[in-house]
C-alpha distance (Angstrom), angle and dihedral (degrees) to the residues before:
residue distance angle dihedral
X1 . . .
X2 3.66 . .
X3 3.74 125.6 .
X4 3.87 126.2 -159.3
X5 4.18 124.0 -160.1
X6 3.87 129.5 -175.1
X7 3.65 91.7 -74.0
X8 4.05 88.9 59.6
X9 3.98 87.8 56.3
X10 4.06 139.5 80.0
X11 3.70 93.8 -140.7
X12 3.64 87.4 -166.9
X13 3.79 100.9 66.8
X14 3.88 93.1 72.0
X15 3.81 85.6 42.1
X16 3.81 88.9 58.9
X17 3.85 98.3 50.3
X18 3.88 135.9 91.3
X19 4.00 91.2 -120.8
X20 4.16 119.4 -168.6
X21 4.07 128.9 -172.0
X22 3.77 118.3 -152.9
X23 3.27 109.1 -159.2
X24 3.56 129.3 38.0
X25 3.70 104.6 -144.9
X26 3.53 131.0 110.3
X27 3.42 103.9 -68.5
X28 4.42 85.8 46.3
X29 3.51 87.7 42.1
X30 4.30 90.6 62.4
X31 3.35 92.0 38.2
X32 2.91 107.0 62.8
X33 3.89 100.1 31.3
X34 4.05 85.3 62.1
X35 3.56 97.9 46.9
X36 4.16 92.7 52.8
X37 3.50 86.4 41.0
X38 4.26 87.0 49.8
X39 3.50 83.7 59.8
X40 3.97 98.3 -97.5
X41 3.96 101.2 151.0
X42 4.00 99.7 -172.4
X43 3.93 102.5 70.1
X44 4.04 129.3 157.2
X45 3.72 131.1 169.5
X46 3.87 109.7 -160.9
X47 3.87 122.2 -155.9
X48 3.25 145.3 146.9
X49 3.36 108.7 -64.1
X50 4.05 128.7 -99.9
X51 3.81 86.3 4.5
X52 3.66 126.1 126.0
X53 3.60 96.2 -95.3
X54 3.21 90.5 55.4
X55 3.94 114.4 49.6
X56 4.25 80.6 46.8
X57 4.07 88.1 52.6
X58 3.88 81.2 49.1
X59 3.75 94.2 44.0
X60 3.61 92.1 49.5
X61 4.06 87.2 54.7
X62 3.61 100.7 -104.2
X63 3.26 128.2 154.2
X64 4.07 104.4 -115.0
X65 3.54 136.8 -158.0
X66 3.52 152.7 141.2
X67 4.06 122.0 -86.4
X68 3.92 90.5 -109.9
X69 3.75 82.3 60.1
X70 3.29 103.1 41.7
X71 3.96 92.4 38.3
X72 4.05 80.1 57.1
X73 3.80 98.3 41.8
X74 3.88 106.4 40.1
X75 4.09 126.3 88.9
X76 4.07 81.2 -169.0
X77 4.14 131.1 30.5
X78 3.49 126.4 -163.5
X79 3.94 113.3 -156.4
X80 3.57 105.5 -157.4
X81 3.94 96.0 147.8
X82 3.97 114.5 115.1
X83 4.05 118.5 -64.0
X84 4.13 87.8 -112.0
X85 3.99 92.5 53.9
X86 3.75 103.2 49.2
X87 3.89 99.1 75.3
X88 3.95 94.2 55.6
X89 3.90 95.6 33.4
X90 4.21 87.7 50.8
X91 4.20 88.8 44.2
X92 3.98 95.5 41.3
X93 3.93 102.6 28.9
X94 4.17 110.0 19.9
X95 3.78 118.0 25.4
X96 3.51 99.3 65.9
X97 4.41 92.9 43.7
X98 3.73 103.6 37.6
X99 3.69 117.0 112.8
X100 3.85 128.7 -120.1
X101 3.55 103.9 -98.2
X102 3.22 99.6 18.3
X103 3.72 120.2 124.3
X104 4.00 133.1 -125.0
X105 3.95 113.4 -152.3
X106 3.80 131.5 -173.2
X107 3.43 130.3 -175.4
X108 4.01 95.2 -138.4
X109 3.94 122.9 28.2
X110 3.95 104.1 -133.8
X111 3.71 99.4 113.3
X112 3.75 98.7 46.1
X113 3.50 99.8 36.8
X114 3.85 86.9 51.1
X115 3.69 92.5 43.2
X116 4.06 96.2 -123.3
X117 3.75 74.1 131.7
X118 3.86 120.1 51.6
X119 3.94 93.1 -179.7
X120 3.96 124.6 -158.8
X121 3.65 118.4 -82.5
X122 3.34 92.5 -128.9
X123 3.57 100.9 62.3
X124 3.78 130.8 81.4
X125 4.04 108.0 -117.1
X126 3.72 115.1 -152.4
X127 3.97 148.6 162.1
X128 3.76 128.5 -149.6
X129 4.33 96.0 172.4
X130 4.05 98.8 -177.4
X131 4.26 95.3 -149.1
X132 4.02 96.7 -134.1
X133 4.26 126.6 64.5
X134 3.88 110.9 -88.5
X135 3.78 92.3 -102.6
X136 3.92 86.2 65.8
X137 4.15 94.2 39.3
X138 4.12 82.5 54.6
X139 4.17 93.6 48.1
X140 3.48 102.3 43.7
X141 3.78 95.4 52.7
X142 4.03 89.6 44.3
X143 3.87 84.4 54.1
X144 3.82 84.8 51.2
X145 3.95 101.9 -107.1
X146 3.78 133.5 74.0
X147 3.32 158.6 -126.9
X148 4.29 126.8 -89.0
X149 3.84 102.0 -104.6
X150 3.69 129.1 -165.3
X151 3.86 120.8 -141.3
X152 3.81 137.9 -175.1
X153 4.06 145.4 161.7
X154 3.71 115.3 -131.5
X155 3.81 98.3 162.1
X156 4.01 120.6 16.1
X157 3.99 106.0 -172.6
X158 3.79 92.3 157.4
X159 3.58 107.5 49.8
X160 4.27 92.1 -112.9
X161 3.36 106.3 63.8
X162 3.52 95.3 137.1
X163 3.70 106.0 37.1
X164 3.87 85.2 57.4
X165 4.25 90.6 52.3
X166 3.48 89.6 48.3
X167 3.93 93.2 52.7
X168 3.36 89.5 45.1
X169 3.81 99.9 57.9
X170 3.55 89.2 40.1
X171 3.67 91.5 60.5
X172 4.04 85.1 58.4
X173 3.46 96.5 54.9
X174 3.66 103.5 -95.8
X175 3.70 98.6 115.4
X176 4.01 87.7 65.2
X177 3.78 91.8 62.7
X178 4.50 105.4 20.2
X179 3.33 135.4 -57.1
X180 4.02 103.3 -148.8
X181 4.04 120.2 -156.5
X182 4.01 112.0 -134.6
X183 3.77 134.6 136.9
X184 3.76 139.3 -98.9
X185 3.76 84.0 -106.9
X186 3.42 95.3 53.5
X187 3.29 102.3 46.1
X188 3.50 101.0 39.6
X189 3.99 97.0 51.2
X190 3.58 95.1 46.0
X191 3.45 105.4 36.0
X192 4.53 74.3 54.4
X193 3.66 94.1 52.1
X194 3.82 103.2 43.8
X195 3.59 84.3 53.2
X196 3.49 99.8 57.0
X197 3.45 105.2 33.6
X198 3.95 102.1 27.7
X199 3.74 117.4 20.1
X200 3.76 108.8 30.2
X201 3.96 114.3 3.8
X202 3.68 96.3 31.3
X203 3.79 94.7 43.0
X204 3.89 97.7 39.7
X205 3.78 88.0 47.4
X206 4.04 93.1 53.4
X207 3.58 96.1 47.2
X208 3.59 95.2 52.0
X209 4.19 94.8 44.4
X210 3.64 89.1 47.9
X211 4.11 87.2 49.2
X212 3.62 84.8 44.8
X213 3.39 94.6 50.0
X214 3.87 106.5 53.1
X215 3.88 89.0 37.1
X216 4.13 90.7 52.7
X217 3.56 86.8 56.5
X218 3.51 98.8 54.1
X219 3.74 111.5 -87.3
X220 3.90 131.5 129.5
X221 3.27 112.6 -94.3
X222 3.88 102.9 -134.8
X223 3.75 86.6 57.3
X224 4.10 81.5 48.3
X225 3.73 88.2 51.8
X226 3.55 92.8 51.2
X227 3.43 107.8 51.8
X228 4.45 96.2 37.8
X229 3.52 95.6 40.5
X230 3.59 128.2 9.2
X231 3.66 99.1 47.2
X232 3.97 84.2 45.9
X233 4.21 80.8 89.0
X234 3.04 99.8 60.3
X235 3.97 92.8 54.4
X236 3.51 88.6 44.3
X237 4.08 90.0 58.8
X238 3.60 86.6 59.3
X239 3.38 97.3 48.8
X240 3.53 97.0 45.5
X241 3.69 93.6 53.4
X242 3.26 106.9 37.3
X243 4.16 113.3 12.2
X244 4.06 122.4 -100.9
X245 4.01 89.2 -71.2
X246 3.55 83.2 65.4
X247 3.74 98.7 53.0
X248 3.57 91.2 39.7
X249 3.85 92.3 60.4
X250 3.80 94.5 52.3
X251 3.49 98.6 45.2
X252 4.20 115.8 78.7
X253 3.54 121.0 -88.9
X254 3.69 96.2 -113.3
X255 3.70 86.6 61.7
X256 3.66 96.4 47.3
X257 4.16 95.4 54.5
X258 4.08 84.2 44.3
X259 3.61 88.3 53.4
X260 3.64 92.0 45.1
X261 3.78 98.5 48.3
X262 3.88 103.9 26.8
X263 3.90 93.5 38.3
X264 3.59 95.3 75.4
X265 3.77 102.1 40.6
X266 3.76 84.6 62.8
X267 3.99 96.8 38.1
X268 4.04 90.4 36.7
X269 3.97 130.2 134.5
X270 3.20 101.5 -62.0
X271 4.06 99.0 61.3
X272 4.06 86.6 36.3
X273 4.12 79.2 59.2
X274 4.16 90.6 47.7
X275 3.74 85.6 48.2
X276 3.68 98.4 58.8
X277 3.79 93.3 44.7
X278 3.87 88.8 54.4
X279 3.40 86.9 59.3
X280 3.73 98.1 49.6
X281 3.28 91.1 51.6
X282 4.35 85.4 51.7
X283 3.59 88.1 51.4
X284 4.07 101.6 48.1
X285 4.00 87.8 46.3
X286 3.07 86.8 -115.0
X287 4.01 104.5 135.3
X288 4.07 80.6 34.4
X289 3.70 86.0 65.5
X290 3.28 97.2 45.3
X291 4.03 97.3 47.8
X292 4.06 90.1 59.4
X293 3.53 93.9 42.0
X294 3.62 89.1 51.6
X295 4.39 89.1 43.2
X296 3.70 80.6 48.4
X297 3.43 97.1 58.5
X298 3.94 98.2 48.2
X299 3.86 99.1 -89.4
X300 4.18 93.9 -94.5
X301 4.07 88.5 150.9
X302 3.70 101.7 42.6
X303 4.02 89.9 39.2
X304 3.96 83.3 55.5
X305 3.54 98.4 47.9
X306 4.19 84.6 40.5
X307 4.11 81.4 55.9
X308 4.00 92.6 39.3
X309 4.01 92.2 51.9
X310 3.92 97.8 48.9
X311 4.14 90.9 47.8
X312 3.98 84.6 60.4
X313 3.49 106.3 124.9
X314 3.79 92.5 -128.5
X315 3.73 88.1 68.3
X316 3.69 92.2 53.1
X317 3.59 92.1 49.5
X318 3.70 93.3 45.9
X319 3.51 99.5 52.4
X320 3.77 98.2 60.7
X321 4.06 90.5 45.9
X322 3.80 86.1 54.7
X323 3.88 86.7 59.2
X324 3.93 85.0 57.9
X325 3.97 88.9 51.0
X326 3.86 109.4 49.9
X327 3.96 89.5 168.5
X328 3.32 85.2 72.2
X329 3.80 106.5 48.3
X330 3.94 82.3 43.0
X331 4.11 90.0 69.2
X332 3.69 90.2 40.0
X333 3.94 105.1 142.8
X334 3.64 93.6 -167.6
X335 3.81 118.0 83.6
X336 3.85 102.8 175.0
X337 4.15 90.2 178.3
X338 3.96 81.4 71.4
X339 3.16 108.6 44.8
């Protein structure tokens, strides 16, 4: 694995280039906050126009435009719209404009390593994937650091493909903290899998069997909310900081033998052998396939199982102990009124 830092860099070649956003979310929003604050002069966010994201880009002094425009204008685009919009806005809006030379970036691989894009030979393909939300990419370069990035060359018309990537990220912050070379495989496929079975399916699915579980057999299900999900944060501090030995060592000793001898009965074989077929199924395309198909065809399962999730009775539960906890709701990250 090899890992670059500011001294790796030419922080001028960003500096030098015509440089446009599309999308205006959080992750655009960091972006390109960082690289004006970096120093890069030349920075557009395109949307669509007289939307939200838009008039705030344009109350924030951006330079605005469409992503014709942009597509014609910029020496370097960063695609930070959602994984199911790229392939039509790159076919409709950004083959036809982009410059030779010029370089398409995305902050996650999916659609090229898929092929949902099929980008111009003469264009450098690249990914700079900061590892931490935008809200985090924008603090820790205000408190003077940064955030791990990941970077990679799929496609390198001009010659510098990397050297530009690198300058890029390093203009975000990233160079402070590690810029790490991978691949738009890589990235892409596990970045997929530790999603669904780890971080969001895997998790959300333990918390609410182990709710299940305690309130099945007869127990209230505050106390049930407690002890499967609520305390789950402060383990997760721990862990974050300081790996699982860490946690491990803080926590008492009759919960480190449970964990040693119950943890595997529940995470045995059998899920190891679910795991690995998830991640087939990542690495054929198939669950890629069958994400667009399902976009394609309005979302009716996924807003379902979206409906399905937030009727759980562990999110009924929860939301009335938050009331009782208002140092929690006051470090909420989410602000769904927003966004």
């Amino acid at each position: 694995m090899r890992v670059y830092y500011d001294r790796d860099a030419d922080a001028n070649l960003i500096k030098s280039k015509n440089v446009a956003i599309i999308g205006y979310g959080g992750q655009g929003h960091a972006h390109a906050l960082n690289l004006t604050d970096s120093g890069v002069g030349d920075v557009a966010i395109a949307e669509l126009e007289g939307s939200e994201a838009w008039e705030k880009a344009k109350k924030q002094k951006f330079k605005v435009m469409t992503t014709v425009e942009a597509a014609k204008w910029a020496d370097f685009i960063m695609m930070l719209t959602p994984d199911e919009l790229q392939a039509d806005i790159y076919v409709r809006e950004i083959h036809d404009h982009m410059k030779d030379g010029a370089a398409l970036a995305f902050a996650h691989g999916l659609a090229i390593h898929y092929r949902l894009i099929e980008p111009d030979p003469k264009i450098d393909v690249v990914m700079v994937a900061p590892k931490a939300p935008g809200h985090t990419v924008r603090g820790e370069y205000m408190r003077g650091g940064g955030v791990p990035c990941l970077v990679g060359v799929e496609q390198d018309a001009s010659g510098h493909a990397m050297e530009v990537a690198l300058s890029y990220a390093c203009a975000l912050g990233a160079g402070r903290a590690g810029i790490i070379e991978t691949t738009f495989r890589d990235e892409t496929e596990t970045d997929l899998f530790g999603e669904q079975a780890v971080l969001t399916g895997g998790l959300t699915e333990l918390i609410k069997a182990g709710f299940d579980t305690l309130v099945e057999a007869g127990y209230p299900p505050e106390m049930a909310y407690f002890e499967c999900l609520h305390e789950m944060k402060l383990n997760m501090d721990l862990i974050f900081a300081g790996g699982m030995a860490d946690m491990l060592y803080a926590v008492s000793d009759t919960a480190e033998y449970g964990a040693y001898v119950c943890g595997p009965r529940v995470i045995d074989e059998g899920t190891r052998q679910r795991m690995r077929e998830i991640l087939k199924e990542i690495q054929s395309g198939e669950f890629v396939t069958e994400w667009i198909n399902e976009y394609q065809a309005g979302k009716p399962r996924f807003k379902a199982l979206r409906r399905n999730n937030a009727d759980h009775p562990v999110e009924k539960v929860g939301e009335k102990l938050r009331e009782m906890m208002p140092w929690v709701t006051e470090t909420r990250l989410v602000d769904r009124s927003s966004n």
